[in-house]
C-alpha positions in Angstrom: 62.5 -53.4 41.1 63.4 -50.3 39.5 63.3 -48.4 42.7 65.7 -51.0 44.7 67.7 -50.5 41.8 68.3 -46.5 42.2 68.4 -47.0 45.9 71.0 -49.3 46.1 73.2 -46.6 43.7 72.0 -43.8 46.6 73.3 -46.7 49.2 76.7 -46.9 47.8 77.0 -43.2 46.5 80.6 -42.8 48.5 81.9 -46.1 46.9 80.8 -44.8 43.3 82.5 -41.5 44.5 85.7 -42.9 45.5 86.1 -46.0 42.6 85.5 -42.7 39.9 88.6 -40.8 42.0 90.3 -43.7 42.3 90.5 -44.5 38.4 90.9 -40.9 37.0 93.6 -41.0 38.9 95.2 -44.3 38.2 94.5 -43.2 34.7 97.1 -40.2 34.8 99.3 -41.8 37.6 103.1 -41.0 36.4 102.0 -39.0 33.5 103.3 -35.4 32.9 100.7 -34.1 31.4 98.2 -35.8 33.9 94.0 -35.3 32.6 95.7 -33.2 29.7 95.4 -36.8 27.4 91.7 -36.2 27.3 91.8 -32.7 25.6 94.9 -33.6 23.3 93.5 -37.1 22.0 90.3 -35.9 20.7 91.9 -32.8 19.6 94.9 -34.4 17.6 92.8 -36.9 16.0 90.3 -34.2 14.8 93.3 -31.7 14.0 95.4 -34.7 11.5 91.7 -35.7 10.3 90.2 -32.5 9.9 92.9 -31.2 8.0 93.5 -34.4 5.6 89.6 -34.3 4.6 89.9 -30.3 4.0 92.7 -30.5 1.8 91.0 -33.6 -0.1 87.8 -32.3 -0.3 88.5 -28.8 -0.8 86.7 -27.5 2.7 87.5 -25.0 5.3 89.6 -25.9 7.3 88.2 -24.1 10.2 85.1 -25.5 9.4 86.2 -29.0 9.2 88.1 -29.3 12.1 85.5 -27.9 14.9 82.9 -30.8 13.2 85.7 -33.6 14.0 86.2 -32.7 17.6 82.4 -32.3 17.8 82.1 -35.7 16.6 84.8 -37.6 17.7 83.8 -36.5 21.2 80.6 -37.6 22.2 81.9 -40.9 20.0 84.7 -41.3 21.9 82.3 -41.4 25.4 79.8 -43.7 23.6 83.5 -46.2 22.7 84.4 -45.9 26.4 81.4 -46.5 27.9 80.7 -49.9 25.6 84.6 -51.1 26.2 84.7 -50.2 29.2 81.3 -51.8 30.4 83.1 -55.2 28.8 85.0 -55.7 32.3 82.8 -53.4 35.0 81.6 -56.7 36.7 85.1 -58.9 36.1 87.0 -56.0 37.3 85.0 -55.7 40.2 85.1 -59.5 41.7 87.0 -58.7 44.4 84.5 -55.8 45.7 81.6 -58.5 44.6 82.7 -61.1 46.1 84.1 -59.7 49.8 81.6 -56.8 50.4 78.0 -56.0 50.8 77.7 -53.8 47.6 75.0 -53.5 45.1 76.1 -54.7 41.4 74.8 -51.7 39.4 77.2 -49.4 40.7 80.3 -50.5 38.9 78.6 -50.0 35.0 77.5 -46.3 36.1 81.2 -46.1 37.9 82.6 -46.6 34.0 80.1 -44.6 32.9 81.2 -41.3 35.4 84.7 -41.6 34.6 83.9 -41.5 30.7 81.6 -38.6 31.3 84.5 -36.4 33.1 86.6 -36.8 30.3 83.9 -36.0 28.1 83.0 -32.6 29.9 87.2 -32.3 29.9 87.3 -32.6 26.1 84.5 -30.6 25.7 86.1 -27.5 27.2 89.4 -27.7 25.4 86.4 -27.7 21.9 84.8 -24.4 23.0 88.3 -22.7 23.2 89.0 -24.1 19.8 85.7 -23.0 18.8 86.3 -19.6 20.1 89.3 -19.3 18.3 88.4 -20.3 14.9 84.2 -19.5 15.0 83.9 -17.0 17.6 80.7 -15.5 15.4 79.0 -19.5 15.8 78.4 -19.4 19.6 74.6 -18.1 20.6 71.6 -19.4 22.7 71.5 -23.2 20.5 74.5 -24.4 22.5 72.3 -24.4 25.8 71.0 -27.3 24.4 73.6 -29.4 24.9 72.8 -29.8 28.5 69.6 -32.3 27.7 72.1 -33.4 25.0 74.4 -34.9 27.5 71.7 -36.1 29.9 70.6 -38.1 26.9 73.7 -39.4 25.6 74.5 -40.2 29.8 71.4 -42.4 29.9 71.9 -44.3 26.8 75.2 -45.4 27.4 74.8 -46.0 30.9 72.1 -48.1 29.2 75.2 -49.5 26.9 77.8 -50.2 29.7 74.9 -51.7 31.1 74.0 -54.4 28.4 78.2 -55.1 28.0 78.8 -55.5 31.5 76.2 -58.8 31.6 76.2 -59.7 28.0 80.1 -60.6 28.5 79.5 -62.4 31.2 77.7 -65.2 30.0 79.1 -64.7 26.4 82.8 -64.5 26.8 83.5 -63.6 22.8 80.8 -60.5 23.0 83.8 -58.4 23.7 85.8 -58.7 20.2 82.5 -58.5 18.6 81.6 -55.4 20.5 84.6 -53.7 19.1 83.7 -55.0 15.7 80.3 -53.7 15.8 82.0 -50.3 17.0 83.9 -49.8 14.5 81.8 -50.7 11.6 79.4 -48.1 13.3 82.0 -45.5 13.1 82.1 -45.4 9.5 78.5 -45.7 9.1 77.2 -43.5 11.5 78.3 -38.9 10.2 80.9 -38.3 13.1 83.3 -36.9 10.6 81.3 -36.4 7.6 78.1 -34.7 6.9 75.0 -36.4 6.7 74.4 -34.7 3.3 77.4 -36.1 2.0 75.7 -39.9 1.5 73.2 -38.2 -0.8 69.6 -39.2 -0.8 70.3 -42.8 -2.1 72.5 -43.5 1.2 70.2 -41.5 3.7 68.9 -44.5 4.9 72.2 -45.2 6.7 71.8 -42.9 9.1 68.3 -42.6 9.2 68.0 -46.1 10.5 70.9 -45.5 12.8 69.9 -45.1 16.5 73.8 -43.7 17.4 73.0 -40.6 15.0 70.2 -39.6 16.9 72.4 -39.8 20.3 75.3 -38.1 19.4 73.3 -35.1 17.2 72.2 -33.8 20.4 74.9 -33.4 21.8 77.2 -32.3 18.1 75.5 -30.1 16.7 74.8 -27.9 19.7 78.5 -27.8 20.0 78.8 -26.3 16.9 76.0 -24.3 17.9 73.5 -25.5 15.7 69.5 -25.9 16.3 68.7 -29.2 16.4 65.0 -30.7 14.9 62.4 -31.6 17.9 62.0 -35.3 16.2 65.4 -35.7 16.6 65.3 -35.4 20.2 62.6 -37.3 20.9 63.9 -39.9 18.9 67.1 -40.1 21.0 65.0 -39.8 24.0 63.3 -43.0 23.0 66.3 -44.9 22.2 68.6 -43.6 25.0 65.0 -44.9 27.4 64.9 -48.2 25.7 69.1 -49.0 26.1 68.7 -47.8 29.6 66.0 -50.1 30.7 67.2 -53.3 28.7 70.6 -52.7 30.2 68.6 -52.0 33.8 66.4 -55.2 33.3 69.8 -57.2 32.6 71.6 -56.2 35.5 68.4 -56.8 37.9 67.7 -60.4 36.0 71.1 -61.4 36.8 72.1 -60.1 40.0 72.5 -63.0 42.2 74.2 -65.0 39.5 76.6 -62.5 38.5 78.8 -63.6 41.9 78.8 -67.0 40.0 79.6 -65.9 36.6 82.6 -64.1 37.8 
């Protein structure tokens, strides 16, 4: 089962290809500054946030605002990927429905175009980084390659679980984004662990979304990151990947019904 699954991605590799070109591009169509949205977003947000929280808390401010981006971003991919996984098999009756095309295609097709925006805001946070903490890069921020191989599973695990999960439960989508955002202020993407103290600790101890996106933040602020850590987010990104994988195999000749 698992190997029909891959091949039928290998099978359609050119329509993955062309339905990722196709959106980037419908994403930016008529824009002036085009693919430019992904760097400024993340980097707005994590400038007006970074700089709030450093005046309140008396922090550096070129300390605070390299940890915002570096959180915000890999957050950011994991929203996208969960939204966006919402409507990968709706959006993609038509294809369903009139071609010969395998059905796990169009979650990893949300998945790609998330990921290229990532990698986008990702390079606008090293020049930042280089700018403001020139003396932080070294040999730590190589690991952010397993990082994002990690996070790539999980939430191709994630769009995965959405894309069935709101087929047969049409109200998973509003609590989705519930669930998110509850998750956002539970899980340090723009605070520091430390800061919950010992008494909170098991917020994020608990939580499998701090695991997933400390491989990929603190190598970007160049950071070593613990070996339990990773092979906790190996385990969970594993285990969201083949729940999402068993889903979409389970209910592959329905899912022309449920649409």
């Amino acid at each position: 089962m698992t190997k029909g699954f891959f091949r039928g991605i290998w099978r359609d590799k050119y329509i993955i290809a062309g339905l990722v070109n196709r959106d980037l591009q419908a994403k930016y169509r008529r824009s002036l500054l085009g693919v430019l949205w992904s760097i400024i977003t993340p980097f707005a947000l994590s400038v007006i946030i970074g700089t709030v929280y450093a005046f309140l808390f008396n922090q550096d401010i070129k300390v605070m605002i390299p940890m915002m981006f570096a959180g915000l971003n890999p957050w950011t991919f994991i929203v996208a990927c969960a939204e966006g996984g919402n409507n990968a098999f709706i959006h993609a009756e038509g294809y369903l429905k009139q071609l010969d095309v395998n059905p796990q295609i169009f979650p990893l097709r949300v998945v790609f175009v998330g990921f290229i925006n990532l990698l986008y805001s990702i390079m606008a946070f090293f020049v930042l980084y280089l700018i403001l903490q020139p003396n932080a890069f070294g040999a730590e921020m190589l690991m952010l390659i397993p990082g994002l191989v990690i996070m790539f599973v999980f939430c191709w695990g994630v769009a995965q679980f959405a894309a069935v999960a709101n087929l047969y439960v049409r109200d998973y989508q509003p609590l989705q984004s519930l669930a998110l955002q509850g998750l956002f202020y539970v899980t340090p993407i723009i605070y520091r662990p430390s800061q919950l103290g010992e008494k909170f600790a098991f917020v994020y101890r608990f939580n499998p979304f701090y695991y997933i996106l400390d491989v990929v933040k603190q190598p970007l602020l160049g950071n070593a990151v613990p070996w339990e850590t990773y092979l906790i987010a190996i385990a969970v990104a594993l285990v969201a990947f083949t729940v999402g994988t068993l889903m979409v195999n389970a209910c592959r000749w329905k899912i022309n019904f449920k649409l």
